[in-house]
PADOTI-174175 format. One record per residue (C-alpha): residue number from 0; residue in three letters; x, y, z. Coordinates in pm, 1 decimal. Layout:
<pts>
+-----+------+----------+----------+----------+
: pos : code :        x :        y :        z :
+-----+------+----------+----------+----------+
: NUM :  Ala :        X :        Y :        Z :
...
+-----+------+----------+----------+----------+
</pts>
This chain:
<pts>
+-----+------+----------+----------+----------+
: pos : code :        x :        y :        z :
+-----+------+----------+----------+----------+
:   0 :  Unk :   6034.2 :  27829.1 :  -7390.3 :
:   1 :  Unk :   6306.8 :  27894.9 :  -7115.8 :
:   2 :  Unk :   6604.0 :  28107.1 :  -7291.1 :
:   3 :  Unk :   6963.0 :  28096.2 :  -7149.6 :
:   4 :  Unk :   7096.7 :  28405.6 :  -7092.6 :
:   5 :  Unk :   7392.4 :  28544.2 :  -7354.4 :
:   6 :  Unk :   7723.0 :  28352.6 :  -7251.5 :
:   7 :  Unk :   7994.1 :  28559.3 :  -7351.5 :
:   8 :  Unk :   8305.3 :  28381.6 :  -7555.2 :
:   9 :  Unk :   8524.2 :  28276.4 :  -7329.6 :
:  10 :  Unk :   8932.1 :  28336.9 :  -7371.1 :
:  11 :  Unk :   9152.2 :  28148.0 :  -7242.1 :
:  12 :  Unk :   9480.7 :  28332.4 :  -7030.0 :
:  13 :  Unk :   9770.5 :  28446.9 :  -7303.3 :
:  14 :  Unk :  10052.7 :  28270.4 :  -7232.7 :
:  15 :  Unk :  10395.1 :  28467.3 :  -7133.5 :
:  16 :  Unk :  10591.6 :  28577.1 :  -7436.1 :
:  17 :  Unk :  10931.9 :  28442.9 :  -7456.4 :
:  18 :  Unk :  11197.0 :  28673.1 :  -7507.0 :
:  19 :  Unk :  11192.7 :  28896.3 :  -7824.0 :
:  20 :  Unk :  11352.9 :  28793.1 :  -8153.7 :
:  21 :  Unk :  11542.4 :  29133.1 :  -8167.2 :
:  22 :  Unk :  11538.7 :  29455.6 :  -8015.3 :
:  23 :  Unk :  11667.6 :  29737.0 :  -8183.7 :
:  24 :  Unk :  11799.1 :  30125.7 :  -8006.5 :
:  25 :  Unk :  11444.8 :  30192.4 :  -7953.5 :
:  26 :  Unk :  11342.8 :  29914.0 :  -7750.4 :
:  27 :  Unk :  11204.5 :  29584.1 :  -7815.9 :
:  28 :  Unk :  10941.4 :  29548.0 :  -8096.9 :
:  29 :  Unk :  10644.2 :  29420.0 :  -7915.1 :
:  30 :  Unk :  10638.9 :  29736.0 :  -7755.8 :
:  31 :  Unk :  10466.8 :  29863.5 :  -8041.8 :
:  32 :  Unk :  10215.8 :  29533.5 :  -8092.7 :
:  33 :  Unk :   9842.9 :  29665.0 :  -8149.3 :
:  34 :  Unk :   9798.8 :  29372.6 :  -7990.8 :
:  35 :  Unk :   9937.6 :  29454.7 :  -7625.9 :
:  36 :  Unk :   9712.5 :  29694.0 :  -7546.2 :
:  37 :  Unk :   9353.0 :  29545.6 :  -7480.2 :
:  38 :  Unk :   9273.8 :  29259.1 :  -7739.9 :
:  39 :  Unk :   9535.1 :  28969.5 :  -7640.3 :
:  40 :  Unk :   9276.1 :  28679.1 :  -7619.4 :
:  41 :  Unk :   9147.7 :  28787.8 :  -7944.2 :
:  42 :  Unk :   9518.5 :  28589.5 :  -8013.2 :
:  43 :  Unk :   9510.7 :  28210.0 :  -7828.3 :
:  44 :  Unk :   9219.7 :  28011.0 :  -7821.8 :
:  45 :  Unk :   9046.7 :  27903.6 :  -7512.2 :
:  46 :  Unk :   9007.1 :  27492.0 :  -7430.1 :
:  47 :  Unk :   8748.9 :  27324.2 :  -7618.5 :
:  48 :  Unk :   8663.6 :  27627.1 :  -7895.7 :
:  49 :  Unk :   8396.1 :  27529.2 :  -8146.3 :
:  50 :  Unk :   8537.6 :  27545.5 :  -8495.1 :
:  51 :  Unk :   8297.9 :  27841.5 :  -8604.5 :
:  52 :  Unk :   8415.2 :  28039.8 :  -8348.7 :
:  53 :  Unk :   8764.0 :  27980.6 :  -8373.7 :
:  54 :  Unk :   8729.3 :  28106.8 :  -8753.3 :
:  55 :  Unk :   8563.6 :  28388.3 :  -8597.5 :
:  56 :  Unk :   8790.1 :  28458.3 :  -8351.6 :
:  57 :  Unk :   9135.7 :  28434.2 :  -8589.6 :
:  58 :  Unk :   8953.0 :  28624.1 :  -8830.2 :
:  59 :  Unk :   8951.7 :  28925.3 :  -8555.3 :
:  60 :  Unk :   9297.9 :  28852.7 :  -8455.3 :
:  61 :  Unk :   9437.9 :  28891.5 :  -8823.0 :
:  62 :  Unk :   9268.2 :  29219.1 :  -8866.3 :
:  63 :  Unk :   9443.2 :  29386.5 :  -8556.4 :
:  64 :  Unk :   9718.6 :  29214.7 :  -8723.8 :
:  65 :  Unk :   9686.7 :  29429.5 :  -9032.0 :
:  66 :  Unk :   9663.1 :  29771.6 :  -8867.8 :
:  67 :  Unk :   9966.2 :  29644.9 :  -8646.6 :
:  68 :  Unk :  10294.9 :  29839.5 :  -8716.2 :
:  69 :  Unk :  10538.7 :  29559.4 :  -8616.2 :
:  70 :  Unk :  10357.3 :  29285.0 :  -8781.5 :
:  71 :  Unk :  10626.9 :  29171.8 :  -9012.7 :
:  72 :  Unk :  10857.8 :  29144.8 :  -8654.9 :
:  73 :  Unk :  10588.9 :  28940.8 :  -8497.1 :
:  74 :  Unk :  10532.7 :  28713.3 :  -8766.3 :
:  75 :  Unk :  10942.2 :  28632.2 :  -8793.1 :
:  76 :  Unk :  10953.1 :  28620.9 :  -8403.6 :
:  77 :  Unk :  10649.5 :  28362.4 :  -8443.2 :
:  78 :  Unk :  10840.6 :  28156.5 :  -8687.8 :
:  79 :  Unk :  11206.1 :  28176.9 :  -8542.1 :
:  80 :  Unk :  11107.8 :  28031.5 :  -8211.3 :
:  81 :  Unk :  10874.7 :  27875.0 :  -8345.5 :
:  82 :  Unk :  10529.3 :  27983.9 :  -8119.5 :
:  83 :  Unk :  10321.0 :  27667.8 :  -8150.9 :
:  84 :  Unk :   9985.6 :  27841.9 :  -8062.0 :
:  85 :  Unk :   9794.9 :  28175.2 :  -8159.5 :
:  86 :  Unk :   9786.2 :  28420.2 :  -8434.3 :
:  87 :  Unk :  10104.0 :  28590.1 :  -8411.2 :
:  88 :  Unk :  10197.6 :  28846.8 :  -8702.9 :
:  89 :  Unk :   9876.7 :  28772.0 :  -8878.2 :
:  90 :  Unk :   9921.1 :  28385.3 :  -8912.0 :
:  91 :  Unk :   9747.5 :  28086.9 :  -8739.4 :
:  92 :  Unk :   9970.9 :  27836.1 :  -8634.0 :
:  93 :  Unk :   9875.7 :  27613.5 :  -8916.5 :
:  94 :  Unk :   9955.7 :  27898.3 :  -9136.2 :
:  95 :  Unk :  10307.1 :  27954.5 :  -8946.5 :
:  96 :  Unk :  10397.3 :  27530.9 :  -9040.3 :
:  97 :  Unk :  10269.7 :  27614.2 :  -9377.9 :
:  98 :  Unk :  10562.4 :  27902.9 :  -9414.2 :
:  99 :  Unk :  10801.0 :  27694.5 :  -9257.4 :
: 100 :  Unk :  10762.1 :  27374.8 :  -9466.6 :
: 101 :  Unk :  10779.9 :  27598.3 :  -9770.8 :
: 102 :  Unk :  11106.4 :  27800.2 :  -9593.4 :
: 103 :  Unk :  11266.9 :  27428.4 :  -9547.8 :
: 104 :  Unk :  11178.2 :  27342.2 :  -9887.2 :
: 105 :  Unk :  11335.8 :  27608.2 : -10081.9 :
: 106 :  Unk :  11645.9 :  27553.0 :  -9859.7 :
: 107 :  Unk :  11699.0 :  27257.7 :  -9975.9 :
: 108 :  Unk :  11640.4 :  27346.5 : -10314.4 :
: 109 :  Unk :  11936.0 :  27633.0 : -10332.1 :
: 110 :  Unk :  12156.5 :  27389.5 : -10114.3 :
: 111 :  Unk :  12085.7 :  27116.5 : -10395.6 :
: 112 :  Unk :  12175.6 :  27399.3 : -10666.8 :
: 113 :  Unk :  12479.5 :  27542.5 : -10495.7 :
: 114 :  Unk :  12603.4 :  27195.0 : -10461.8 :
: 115 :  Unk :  12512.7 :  27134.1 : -10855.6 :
: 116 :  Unk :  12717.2 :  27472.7 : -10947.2 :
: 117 :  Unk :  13007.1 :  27330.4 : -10729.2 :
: 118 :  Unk :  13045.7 :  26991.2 : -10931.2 :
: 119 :  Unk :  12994.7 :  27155.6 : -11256.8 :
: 120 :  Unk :  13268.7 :  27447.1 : -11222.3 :
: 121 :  Unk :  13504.0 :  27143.1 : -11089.4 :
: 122 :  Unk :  13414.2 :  26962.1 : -11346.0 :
+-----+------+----------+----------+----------+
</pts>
C-alpha cells in the first residue's frame, strides 16, 4: 500500500490588523498579544478547512488566548470593529455575533426600562 507522505496543516496569511481600539501611555495593546510573536495562523483559518480541524485549530488559538495578558483588550477590539474572521481575545467569530446579539439585546432592554421609568415619574 503506497502511503502519502505527512502534509502539514496549512494556514492561510493573517490578514493586516486595523488600527487598535485604544492605546494607552505605554503603547498600543497588541504589543503585548501572546499572539504576535510566532503562532498568528494558529488565529484565521486557511480556504477550504475541514471542520475537525478547524475545532482543532480554534481550540489552540483560545488557549494562547488564555495565557495572553491583553486578552480582555483583544476581545473588545474584536467586537468594536467588529473583526469578521479569527479567534481574537479567545472568541470565534461565531462566538463574537453571539456577544454582540446578546450586547444589542440588553440595550434594548435598559432603553425600554429607562423609557418605562420616564412615563411613570411623569405620570
Amino acid at each position: 500500500m503506497l502511503q502519502l507522505p505527512h502534509q502539514p496543516l496549512q494556514v492561510a496569511a493573517v490578514p493586516p490588523q486595523r488600527a487598535p481600539a485604544r492605546e494607552d501611555e505605554e503603547g498600543p495593546w497588541h504589543a503585548e498579544a501572546v499572539c504576535r510573536r510566532d503562532e498568528a495562523g494558529l488565529f484565521f483559518a486557511p480556504s477550504k478547512e475541514p471542520t475537525a480541524a478547524r475545532l482543532a485549530r480554534e481550540e489552540a488559538a483560545k488557549r494562547v488566548c488564555a495565557r495572553c495578558p491583553v486578552m480582555v483588550d483583544c476581545r473588545e477590539h474584536a467586537l468594536l470593529q467588529p473583526e469578521p474572521y479569527g479567534v481574537w481575545g479567545g472568541l470565534t467569530a461565531a462566538e463574537r455575533r453571539v456577544v454582540l446579539a446578546r450586547r444589542r439585546r440588553r440595550e434594548v432592554e435598559l432603553r425600554k426600562a429607562a423609557a418605562a421609568d420616564r412615563i411613570a415619574q411623569a405620570g
